[in-house]
N, C-alpha and C positions, 0 to 999 in steps of 0.2 A: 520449495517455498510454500508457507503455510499461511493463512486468515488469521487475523486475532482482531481483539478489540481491544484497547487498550486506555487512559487515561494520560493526560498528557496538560498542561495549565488547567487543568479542573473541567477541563476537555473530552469526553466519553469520542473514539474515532477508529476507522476501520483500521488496519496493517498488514503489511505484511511482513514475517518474520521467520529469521530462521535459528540459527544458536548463536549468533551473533549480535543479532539486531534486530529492528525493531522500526518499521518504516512507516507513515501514512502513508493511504492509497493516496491522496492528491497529491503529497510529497514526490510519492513512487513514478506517478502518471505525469507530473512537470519535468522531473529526469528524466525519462523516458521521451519525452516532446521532443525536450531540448537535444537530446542526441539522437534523436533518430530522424528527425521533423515532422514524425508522425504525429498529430496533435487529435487527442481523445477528446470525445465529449467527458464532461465536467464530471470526475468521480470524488462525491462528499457524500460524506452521513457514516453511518455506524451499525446496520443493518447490515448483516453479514449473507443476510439472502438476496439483495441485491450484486454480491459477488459471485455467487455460486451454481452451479448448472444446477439443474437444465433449464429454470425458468427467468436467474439473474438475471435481470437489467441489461449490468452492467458484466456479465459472467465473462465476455470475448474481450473486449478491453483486458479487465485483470487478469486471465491467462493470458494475454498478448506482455502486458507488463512483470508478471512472474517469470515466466520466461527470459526475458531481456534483464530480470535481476540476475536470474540464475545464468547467467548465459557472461554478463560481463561485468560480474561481481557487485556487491551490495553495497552502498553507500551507507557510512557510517553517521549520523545521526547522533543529535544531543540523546541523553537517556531517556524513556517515552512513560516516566512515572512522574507524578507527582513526590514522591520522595528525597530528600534533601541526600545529595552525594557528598 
C-alpha cells in the first residue's frame, strides 16, 4: 500500500493506493472504524508528511489502516480524477 495525492471534485486529497485503486485517507480511516471499531483521530488534508515516519502526525494511524487495506482487501471506490469516464 502506497501514499499518493490525488485530485478528486476539484479536490487536491491524501490516498492510498495500489494498482487497483485509489482510496482517501478519511475514506480509508471510516472503513476501517466501521469494521474494526477502532475509531482514529480525524485524518484530512493532503500533506503527505503528515502520513509519513518518522515525524507524521498522523504516521501510526495510516500504517495501522494500510495494513488492514492490505490485509482484507481494498475497497473499490468511484475513480479519484477529475476526468470524465
Amino acid at each position: 500500500m502506497r501514499l499518493c495525492r490525488f485530485k478528486h471534485n476539484g479536490q487536491v486529497q491524501a490516498g492510498f493506493y495500489d494498482d487497483a485503486f485509489v482510496v482517501s485517507v478519511a475514506v480509508a480511516a471510516d472503513l476501517y472504524a466501521k469494521a474494526t471499531s477502532d475509531k482514529l483521530a480525524a485524518l484530512a488534508g493532503d500533506n503527505l508528511l503528515d502520513f509519513l515516519p518518522p515525524d507524521g502526525k498522523h504516521f501510526g494511524a495510516a500504517e495501522k489502516i494500510a495494513d488492514w487495506l492490505e490485509e482484507n482487501g481494498a475497497p473499490k471506490p468511484a475513480p479519484a480524477t477529475d476526468q470524465p469516464r
